[in-house]
C-alpha positions in Angstrom: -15.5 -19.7 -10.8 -13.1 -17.0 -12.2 -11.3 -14.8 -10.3 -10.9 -12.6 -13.0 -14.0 -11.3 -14.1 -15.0 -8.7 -16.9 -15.6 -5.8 -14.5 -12.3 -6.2 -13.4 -11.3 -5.1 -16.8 -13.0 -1.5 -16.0 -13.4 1.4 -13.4 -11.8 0.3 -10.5 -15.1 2.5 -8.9 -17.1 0.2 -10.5 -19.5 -1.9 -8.5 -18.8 -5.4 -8.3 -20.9 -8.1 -9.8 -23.1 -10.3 -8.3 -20.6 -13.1 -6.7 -21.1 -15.5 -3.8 -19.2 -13.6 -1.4 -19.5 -16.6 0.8 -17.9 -19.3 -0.8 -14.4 -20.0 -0.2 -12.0 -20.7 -3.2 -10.0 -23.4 -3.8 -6.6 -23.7 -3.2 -5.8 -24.2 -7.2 -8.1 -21.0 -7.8 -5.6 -19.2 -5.9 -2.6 -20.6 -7.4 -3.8 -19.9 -10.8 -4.7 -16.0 -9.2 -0.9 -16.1 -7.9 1.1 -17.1 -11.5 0.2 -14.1 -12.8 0.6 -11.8 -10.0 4.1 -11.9 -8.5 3.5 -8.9 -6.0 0.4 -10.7 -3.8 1.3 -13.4 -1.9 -1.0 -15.4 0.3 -0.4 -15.4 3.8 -1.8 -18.5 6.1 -3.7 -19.9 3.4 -6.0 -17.2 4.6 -5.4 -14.0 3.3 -3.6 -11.6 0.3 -0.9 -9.7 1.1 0.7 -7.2 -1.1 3.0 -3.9 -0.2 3.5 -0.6 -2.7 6.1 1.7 -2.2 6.0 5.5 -3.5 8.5 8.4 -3.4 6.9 10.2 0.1 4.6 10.0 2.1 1.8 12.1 0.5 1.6 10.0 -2.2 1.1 6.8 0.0 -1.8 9.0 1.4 -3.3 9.9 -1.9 -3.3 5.8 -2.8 -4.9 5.0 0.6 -7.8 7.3 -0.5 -7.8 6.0 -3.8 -8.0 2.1 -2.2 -10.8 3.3 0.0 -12.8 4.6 -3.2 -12.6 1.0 -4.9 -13.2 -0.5 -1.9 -16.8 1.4 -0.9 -17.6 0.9 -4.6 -17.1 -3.1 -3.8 -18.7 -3.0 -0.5 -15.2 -4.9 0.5 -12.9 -3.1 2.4 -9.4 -4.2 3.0 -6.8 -4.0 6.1 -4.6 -0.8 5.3 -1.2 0.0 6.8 0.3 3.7 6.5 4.0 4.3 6.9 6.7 6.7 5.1 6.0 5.9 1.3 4.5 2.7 1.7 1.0 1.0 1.8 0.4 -2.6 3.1 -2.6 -4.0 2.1 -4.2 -7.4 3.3 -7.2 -8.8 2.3 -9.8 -11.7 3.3 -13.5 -12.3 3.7 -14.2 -12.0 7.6 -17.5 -13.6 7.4 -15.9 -16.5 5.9 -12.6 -16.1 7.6 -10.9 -16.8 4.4 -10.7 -15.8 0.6 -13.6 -15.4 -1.6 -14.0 -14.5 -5.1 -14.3 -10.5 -3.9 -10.7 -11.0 -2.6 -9.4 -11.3 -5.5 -11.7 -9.0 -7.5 -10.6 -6.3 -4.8 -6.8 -7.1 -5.5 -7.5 -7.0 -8.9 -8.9 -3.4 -8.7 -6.3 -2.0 -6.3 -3.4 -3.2 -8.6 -5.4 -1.6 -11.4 -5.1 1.9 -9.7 -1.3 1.2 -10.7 -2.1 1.6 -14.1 -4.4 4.3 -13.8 -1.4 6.4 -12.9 
């Protein structure tokens, strides 16, 4: 399974492709993820963790909206935290309690909002 499909490569309001949202990945899927992403870390084995900062707190507002957008268009939503120019995200599958291959598709998207910029 690759984490890093081609829709990643588009819209981050893109809907995601057909994955198996149920199936946990393995432990090397997520190190390979990891190598090339030294802003997510993985918390517990069990879920991603990654924090933005921005200059107030409007714009840590505007991102949370923008989050929310990729999220509905994934049908995944992640755990947000809100404080003075900064935006904690974590992400897992609850049905699974774990990481699946939408984890890291929804990472994928959010840090693609960064570029979008």
């Amino acid at each position: 399974m690759n984490l890093d499909s081609p829709a990643d490569e588009t819209s981050p309001e893109e809907p995601a492709p057909t994955i198996d949202r149920q199936k946990k990945v393995s432990s090397e899927q997520i190190h390979h993820w990891l190598e090339s992403r030294p802003d997510w870390r993985v918390e517990e084995g069990h879920h991603l963790v990654r924090s933005y900062r921005f200059a107030d707190f409007v714009s840590a507002l505007e991102r949370i909206d923008r989050i929310g957008a990729v999220a509905e268009a994934l049908g995944h939503h992640p755990d947000l935290e809100l404080s003075w120019g900064r935006v904690g995200v974590k992400i897992y599958t609850h049905s699974v309690d774990g990481l699946t291959a939408i984890d890291f598709q929804l990472a994928t998207r959010i840090d693609g909002l960064e570029q979008a910029d």
